[in-house]
PyMOL commands that place a pseudoatom at each C-alpha (Angstrom):
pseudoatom trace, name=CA, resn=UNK, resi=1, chain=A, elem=C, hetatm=0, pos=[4.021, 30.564, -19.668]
pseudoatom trace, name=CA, resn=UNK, resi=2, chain=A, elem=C, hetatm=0, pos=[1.100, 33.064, -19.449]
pseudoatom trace, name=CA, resn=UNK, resi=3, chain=A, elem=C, hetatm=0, pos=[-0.294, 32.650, -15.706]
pseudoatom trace, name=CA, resn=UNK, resi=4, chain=A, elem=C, hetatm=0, pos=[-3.847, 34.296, -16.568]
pseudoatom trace, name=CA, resn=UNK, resi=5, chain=A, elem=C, hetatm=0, pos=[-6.244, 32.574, -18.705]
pseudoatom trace, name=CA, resn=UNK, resi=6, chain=A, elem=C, hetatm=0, pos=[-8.744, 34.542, -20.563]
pseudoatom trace, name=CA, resn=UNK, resi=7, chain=A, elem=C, hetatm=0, pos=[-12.581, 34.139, -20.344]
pseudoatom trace, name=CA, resn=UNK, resi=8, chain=A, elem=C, hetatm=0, pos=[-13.246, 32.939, -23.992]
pseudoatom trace, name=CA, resn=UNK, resi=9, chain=A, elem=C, hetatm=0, pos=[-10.920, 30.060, -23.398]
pseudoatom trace, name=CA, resn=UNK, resi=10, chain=A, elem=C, hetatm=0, pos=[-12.289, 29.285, -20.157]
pseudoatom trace, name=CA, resn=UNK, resi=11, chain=A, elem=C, hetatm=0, pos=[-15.820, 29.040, -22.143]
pseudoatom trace, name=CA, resn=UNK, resi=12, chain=A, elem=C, hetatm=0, pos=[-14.118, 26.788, -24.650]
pseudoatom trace, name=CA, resn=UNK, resi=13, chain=A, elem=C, hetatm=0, pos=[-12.932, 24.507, -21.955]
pseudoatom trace, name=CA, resn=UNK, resi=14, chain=A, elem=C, hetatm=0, pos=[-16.515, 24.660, -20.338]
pseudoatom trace, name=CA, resn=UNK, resi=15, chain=A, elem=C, hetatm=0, pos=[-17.596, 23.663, -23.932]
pseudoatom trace, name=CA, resn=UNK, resi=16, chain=A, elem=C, hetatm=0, pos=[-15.165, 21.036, -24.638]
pseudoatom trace, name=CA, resn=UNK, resi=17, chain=A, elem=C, hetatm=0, pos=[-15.433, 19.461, -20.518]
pseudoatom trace, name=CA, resn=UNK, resi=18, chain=A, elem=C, hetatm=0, pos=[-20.256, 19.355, -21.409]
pseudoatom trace, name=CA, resn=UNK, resi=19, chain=A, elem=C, hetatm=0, pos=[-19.530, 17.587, -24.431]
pseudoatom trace, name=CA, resn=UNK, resi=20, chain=A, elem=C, hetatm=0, pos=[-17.451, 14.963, -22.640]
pseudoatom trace, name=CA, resn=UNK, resi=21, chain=A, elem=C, hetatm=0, pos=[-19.916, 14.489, -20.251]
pseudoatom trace, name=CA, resn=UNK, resi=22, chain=A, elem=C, hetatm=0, pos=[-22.162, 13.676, -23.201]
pseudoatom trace, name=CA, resn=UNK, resi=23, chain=A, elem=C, hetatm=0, pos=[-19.557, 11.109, -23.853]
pseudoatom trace, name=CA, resn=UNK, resi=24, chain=A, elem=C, hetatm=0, pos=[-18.237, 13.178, -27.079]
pseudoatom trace, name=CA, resn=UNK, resi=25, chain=A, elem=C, hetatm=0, pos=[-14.582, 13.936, -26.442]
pseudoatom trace, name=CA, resn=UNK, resi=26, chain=A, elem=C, hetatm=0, pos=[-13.535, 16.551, -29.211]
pseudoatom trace, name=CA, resn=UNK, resi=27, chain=A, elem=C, hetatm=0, pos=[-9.879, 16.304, -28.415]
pseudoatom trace, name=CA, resn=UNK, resi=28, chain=A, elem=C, hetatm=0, pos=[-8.646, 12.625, -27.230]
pseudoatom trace, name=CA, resn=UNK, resi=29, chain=A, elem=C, hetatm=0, pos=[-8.566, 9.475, -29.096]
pseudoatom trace, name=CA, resn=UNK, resi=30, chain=A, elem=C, hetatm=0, pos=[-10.855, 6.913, -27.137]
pseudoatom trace, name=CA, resn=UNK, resi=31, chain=A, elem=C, hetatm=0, pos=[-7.603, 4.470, -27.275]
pseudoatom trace, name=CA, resn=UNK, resi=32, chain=A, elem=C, hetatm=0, pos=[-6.138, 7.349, -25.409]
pseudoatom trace, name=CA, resn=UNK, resi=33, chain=A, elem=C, hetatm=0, pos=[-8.465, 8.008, -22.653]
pseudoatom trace, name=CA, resn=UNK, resi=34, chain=A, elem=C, hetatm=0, pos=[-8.950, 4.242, -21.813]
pseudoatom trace, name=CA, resn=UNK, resi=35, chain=A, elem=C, hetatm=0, pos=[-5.003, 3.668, -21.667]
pseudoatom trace, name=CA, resn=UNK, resi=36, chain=A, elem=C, hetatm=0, pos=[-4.146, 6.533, -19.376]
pseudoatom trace, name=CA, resn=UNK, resi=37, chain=A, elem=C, hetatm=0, pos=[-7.337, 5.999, -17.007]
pseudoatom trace, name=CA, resn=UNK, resi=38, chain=A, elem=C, hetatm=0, pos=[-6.397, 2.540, -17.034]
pseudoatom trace, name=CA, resn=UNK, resi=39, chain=A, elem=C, hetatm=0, pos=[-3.062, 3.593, -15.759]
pseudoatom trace, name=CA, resn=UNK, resi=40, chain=A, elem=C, hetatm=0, pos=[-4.462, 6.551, -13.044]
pseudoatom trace, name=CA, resn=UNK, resi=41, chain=A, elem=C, hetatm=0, pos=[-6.632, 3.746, -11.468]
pseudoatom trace, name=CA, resn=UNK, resi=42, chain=A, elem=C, hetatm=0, pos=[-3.308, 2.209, -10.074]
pseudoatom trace, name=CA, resn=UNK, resi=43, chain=A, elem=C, hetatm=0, pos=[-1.929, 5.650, -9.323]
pseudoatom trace, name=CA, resn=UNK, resi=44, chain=A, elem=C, hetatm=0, pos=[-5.300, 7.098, -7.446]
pseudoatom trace, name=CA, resn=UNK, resi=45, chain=A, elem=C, hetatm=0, pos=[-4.547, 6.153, -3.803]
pseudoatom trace, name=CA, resn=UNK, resi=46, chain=A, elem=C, hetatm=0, pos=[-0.851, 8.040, -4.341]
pseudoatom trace, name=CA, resn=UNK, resi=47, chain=A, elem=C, hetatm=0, pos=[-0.748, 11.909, -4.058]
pseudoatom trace, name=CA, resn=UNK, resi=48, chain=A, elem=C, hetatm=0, pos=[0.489, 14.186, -6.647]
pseudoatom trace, name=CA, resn=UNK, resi=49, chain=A, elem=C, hetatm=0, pos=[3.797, 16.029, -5.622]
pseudoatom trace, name=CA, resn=UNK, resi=50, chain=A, elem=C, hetatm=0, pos=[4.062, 19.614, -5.572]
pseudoatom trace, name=CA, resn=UNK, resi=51, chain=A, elem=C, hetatm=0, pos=[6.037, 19.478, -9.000]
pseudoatom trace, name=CA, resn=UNK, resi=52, chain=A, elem=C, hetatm=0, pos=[3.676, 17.254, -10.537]
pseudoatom trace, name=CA, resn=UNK, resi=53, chain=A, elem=C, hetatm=0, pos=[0.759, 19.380, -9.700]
pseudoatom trace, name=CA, resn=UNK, resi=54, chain=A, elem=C, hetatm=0, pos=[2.592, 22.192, -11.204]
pseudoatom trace, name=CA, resn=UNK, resi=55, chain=A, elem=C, hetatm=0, pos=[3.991, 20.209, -14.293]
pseudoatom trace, name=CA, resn=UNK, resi=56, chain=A, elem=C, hetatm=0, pos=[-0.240, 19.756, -14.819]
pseudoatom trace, name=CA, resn=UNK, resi=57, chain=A, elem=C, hetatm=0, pos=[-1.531, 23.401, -14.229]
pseudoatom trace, name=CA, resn=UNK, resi=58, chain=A, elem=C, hetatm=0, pos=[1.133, 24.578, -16.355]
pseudoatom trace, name=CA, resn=UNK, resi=59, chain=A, elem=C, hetatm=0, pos=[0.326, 22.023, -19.166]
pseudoatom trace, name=CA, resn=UNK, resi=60, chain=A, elem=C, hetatm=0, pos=[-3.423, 23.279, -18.529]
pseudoatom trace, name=CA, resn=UNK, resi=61, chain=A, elem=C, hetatm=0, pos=[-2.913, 26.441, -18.845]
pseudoatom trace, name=CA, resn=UNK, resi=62, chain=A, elem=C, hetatm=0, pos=[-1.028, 26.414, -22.139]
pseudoatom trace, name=CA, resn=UNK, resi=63, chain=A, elem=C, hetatm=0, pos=[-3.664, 24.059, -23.555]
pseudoatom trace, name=CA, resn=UNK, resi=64, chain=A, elem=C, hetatm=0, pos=[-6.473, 26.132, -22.283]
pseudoatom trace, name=CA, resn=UNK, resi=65, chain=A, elem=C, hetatm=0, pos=[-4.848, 29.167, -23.827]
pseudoatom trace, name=CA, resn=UNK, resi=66, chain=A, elem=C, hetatm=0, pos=[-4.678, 27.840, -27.168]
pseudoatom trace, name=CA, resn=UNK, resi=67, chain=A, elem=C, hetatm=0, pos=[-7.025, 29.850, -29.711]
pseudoatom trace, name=CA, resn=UNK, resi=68, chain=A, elem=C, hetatm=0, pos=[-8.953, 27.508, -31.402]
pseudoatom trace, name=CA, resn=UNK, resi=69, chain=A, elem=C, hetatm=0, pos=[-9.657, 23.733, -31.231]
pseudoatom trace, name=CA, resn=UNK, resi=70, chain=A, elem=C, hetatm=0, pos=[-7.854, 23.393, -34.261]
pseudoatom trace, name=CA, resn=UNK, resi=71, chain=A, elem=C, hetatm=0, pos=[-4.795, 24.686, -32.427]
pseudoatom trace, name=CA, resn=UNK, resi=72, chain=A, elem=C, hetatm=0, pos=[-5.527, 22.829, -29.012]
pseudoatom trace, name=CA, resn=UNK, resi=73, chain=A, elem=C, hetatm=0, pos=[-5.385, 19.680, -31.086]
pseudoatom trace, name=CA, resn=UNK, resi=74, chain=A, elem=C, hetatm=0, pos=[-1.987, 21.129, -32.600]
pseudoatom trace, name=CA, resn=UNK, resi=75, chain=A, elem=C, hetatm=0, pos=[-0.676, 21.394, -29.382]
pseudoatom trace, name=CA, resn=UNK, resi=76, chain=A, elem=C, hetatm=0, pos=[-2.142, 17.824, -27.754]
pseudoatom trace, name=CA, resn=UNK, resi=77, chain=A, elem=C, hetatm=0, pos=[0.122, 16.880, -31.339]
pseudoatom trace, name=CA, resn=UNK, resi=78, chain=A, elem=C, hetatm=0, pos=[3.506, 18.281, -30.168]
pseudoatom trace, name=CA, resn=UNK, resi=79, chain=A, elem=C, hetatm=0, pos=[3.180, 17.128, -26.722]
pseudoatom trace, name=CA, resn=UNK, resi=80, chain=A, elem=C, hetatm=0, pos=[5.583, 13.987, -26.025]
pseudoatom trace, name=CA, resn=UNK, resi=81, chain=A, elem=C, hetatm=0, pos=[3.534, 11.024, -24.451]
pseudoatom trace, name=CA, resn=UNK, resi=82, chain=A, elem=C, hetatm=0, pos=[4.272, 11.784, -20.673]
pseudoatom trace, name=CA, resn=UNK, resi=83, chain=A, elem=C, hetatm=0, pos=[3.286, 15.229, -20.975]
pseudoatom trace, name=CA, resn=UNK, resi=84, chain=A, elem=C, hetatm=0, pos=[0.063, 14.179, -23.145]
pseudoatom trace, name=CA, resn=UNK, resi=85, chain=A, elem=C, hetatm=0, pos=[-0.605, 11.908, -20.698]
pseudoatom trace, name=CA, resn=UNK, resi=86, chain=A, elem=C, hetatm=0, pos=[-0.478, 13.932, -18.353]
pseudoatom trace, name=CA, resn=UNK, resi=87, chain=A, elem=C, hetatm=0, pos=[-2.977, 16.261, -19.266]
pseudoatom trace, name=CA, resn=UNK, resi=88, chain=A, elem=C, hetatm=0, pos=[-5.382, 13.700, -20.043]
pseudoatom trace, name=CA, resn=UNK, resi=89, chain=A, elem=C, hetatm=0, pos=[-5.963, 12.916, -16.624]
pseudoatom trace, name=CA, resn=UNK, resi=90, chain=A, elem=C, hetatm=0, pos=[-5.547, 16.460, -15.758]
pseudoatom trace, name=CA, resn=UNK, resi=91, chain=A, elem=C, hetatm=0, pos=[-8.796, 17.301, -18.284]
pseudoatom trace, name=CA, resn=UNK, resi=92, chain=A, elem=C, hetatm=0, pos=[-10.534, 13.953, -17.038]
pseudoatom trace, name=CA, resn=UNK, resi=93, chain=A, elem=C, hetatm=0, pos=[-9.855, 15.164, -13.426]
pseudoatom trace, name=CA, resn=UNK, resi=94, chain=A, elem=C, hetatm=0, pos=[-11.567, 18.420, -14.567]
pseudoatom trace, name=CA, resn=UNK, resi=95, chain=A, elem=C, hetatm=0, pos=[-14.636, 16.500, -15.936]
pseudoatom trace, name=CA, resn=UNK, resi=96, chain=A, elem=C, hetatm=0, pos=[-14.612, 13.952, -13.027]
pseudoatom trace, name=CA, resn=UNK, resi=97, chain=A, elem=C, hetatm=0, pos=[-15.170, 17.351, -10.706]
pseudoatom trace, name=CA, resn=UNK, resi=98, chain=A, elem=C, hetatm=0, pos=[-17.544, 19.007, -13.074]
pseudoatom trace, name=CA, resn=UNK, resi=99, chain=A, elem=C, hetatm=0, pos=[-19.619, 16.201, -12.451]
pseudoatom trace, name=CA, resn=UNK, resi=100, chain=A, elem=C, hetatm=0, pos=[-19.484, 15.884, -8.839]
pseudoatom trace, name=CA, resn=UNK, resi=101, chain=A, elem=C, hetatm=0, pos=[-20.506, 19.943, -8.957]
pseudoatom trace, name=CA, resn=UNK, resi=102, chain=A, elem=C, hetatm=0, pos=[-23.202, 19.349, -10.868]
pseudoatom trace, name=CA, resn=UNK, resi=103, chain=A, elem=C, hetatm=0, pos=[-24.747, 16.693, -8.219]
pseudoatom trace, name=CA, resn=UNK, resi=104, chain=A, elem=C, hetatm=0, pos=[-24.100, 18.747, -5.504]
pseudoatom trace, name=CA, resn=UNK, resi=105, chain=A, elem=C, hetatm=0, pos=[-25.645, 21.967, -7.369]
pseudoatom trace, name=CA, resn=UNK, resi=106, chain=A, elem=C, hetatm=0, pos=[-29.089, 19.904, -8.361]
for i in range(1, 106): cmd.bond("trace and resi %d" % i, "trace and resi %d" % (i + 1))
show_as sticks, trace
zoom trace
């Protein structure tokens, strides 16, 4: 795993995280998104574990890292459905704090 993510992929991600907020999610399946939100509202009072937190900036990372959408979707493809999961709510985390920085920006 390559620790150091490099600033065109970080733009992608800033790309891929406004479109979201425009409700236009590139990458997940709506069916997706509304299962495993469905499931993180149970889980949201419960911390994440140190291993858990690194399980999802590792999985972020890689994705992130990916060249292309093409191949981020590739890779969202040959994730199993814990680890997919998984960084779903990572990337809706992401967008859930993008938006809170915006309101406190403006």
């Amino acid at each position: 795993m390559n620790n150091v993510v490099e600033l065109d992929k970080l733009e992608q991600l800033e790309f891929l995280l406004k479109q979201s907020l425009k409700g236009i999610h590139l990458l997940f399946d709506n069916r997706d998104i509304a299962r495993v939100l469905s499931q993180t509202q149970d889980k949201d009072n419960q911390p994440f574990s140190m291993e858990k937190l690194k399980e999802m900036q590792s999985l972020l990372t890689d994705f992130i890292s990916q060249e292309s959408l093409e191949d981020k979707r590739d890779f969202l493809e040959e994730l199993d459905e814990g680890e997919y999961d998984l960084l779903v709510q990572t990337y809706f985390n992401l967008l859930e704090n993008s938006i809170k920085e915006e309101k406190i920006v403006h």
